[in-house]
Steps between C-alpha positions, in 0.01 A plus 500: 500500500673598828542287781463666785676379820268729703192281378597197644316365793672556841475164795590629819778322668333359810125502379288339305454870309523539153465869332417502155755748395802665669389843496277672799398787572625676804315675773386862422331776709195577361295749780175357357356253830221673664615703871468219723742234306159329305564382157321720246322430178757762310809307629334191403416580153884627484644158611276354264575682230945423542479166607443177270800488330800539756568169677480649878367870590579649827233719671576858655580454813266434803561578883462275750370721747413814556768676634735338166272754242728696297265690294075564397411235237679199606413166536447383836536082597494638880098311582299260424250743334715552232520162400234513205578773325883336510326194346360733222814619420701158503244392275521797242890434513505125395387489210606295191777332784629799646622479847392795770716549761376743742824713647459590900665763701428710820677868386645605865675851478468541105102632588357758727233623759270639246444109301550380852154682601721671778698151584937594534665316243699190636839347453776295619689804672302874529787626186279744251570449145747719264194650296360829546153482728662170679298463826722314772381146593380315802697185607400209454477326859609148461189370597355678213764387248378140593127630432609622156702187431179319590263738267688402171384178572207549542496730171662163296158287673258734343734500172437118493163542579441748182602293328846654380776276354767654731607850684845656491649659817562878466880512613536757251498904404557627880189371679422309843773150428749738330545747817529183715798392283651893474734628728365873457174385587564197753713635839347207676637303806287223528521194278350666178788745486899587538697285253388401141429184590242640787360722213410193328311336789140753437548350105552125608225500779269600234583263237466177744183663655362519139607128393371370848180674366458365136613156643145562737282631221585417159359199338754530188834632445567846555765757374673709765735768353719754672556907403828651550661835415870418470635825666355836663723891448497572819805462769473286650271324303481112283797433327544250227738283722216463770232430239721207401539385854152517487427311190746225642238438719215566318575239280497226765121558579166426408456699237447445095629848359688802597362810314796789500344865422687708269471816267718285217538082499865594404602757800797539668572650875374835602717544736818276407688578180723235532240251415464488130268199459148527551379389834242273387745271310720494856111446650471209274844374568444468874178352433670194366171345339352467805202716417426700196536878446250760372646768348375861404554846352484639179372212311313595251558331136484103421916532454489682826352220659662234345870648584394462897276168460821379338736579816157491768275250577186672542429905278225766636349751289387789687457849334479309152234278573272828588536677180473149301247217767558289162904465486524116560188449221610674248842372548383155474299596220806685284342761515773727675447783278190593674639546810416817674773651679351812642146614646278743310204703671285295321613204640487547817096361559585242265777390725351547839671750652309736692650819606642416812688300316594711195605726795787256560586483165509862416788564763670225378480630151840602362767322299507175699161497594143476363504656170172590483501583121734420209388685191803756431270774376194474776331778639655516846249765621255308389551137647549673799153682512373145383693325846365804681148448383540095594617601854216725541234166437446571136579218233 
């Protein structure tokens, strides 16, 4: 028998929170919430179907208002109406002990006027994106970056009042909290922007605004995690020496994890060749055991997992845990041969994944990405009539 460092339970440092195993599963877009933000039945059934065995699942993200929508199908936590369908979906996340953490975000310029229902995008300074079809942005008045600091807290109240076991702040992947902290996207003067430290100020209002909230509204201890992408290509952009100076700070507040977002667990710079040891063990490092680290990216076999969950504190599962929703279980069960590591057609109702979704997956289909078939002598042609007949509504 194996044992599994990955399948021992997890106590946060500064709660009274104990997962039931080290791995999680990490927040993935899924397109499947109906137009408005409301929770729908198919993303329910999905989270139902992955969850159970993982000790903490992280939802797809949610805005908190409606000018921080990024795209059609996503969650929304941005009014009170929402609040029951959220407490649908927390419930159809913990089961058998897992944790659901719902992740919030507002977008800013990484949307546009068409999901906006005519609305400009906003950010911290009116710099378009470097992607094709970028529009340019509307800054943020500082009055209004107040009002947004104020709506994720009021996005963590109706979190607590769903009845979710935490929410992790979107810092991450280029959206609203990221642009405050980039130089290409923040040419501020007032006190959100100029140096790095003033780039951090957006990130720290919004972490005490959400503590002063769960302090308010949560009758039992919470988890509060943080998102970061540890450097952005463009010039000037986030380098890896101001993501440190960030996490020096970071690691001083009130918060139980920071969640790093990666390609590969085991990546080096983009942009700096001179570094030769992946950033999340110099992440770690100037953590000092202060708070724990998630790590992900390319994790996809038990001795995958175990090699990070030996160096890491905390291992997510993302891609993986779609093509097999029964990793942990038939881990724990030895029964690791049965592990599916890619997606047939036929799976795909099985697994819940409607075809917004399979949309996702399809152009991330490739050599790193969703394999969405692994027989070596399968009809290509004809899986892909079969995912073109699933898109169209057949079965």
């Amino acid at each position: 028998m194996t044992e599994y460092k990955f399948l021992e339970p997890y106590k946060f440092l500064h709660k009274d929170i104990t997962l039931k195993n080290r791995v999680v599963i990490p927040p993935m877009t899924e397109t499947m919430g109906f137009h408005d933000g409301s929770v729908s039945d198919a993303e329910l059934s999905y989270y139902g179907t992955h969850t159970g065995g993982v000790g903490m699942f992280i939802t797809a993200v949610a805005n908190v208002n409606d000018l921080g929508k990024g795209f059609e199908g996503e969650l929304s936590v941005a009014d009170d109406r929402f609040i029951p369908g959220l407490r649908k979906l927390a419930h159809a996340i913990q089961q058998d002990g897992t944790k659901a953490v719902l992740q919030i975000f507002s977008a800013g310029r990484m949307t546009n006027s068409q999901v906006l229902r005519g609305q400009q995008p906003v950010s911290a300074s009116a710099v378009a994106a470097l992607r094709a079809g970028s529009e340019t942005p509307r800054t943020l008045s500082t009055k209004e970056v107040y009002a947004t600091i104020a709506d994720f807290g009021q996005a963590v109240r109706r979190a607590i009042l769903a009845g979710f076991d935490g929410v992790e702040i979107h810092g991450a992947n280029t959206y609203l909290i990221q642009q405050f902290f980039s130089p290409h996207s923040n040419q501020r003067t007032d006190e959100f922007g100029g140096s790095v430290e003033k780039r951090m100020t957006f990130a720290l209002d919004i972490i005490r605004e959400v503590n002063r909230v769960v302090d308010e509204y949560a009758t039992k201890p919470f988890i509060i995690g943080y998102r970061i992408s540890p450097e952005e290509i463009e010039k000037p952009g986030i380098t890896f020496e101001d993501t440190l100076k960030f996490i020096d700070v970071l690691k001083d507040q009130p918060l139980d994890y920071l969640h790093v977002s990666m390609g590969s667990v085991w990546r080096k710079s983009l942009n700096d060749p001179s570094i030769t040891t992946p950033l999340n063990e110099t992440i770690k490092a100037h953590l000092a055991g202060k708070m724990p680290l998630i790590v992900v990216g390319d994790l996809q076999t038990p001795a995958d997992v175990e090699k990070a969950a030996s160096t890491f504190d905390l291992v997510a599962i993302g891609r993986q845990s779609l093509r097999e929703p029964q990793w942990v279980q038939k881990v724990e069960h030895h029964d690791e041969q049965a592990i599916r590591y890619a997606i047939s057609p036929d799976d795909l109702g099985e697994l819940g994944i409607k075809p917004p979704f399979l949309q996702i997956l399809i152009a991330l289909s490739g050599e790193n990405g969703i394999p969405l078939t692994t027989a070596k002598d399968v009809n290509q042609a004809a899986a892909n009539a079969r995912i073109d007949h699933y898109l169209s509504g057949g079965k």
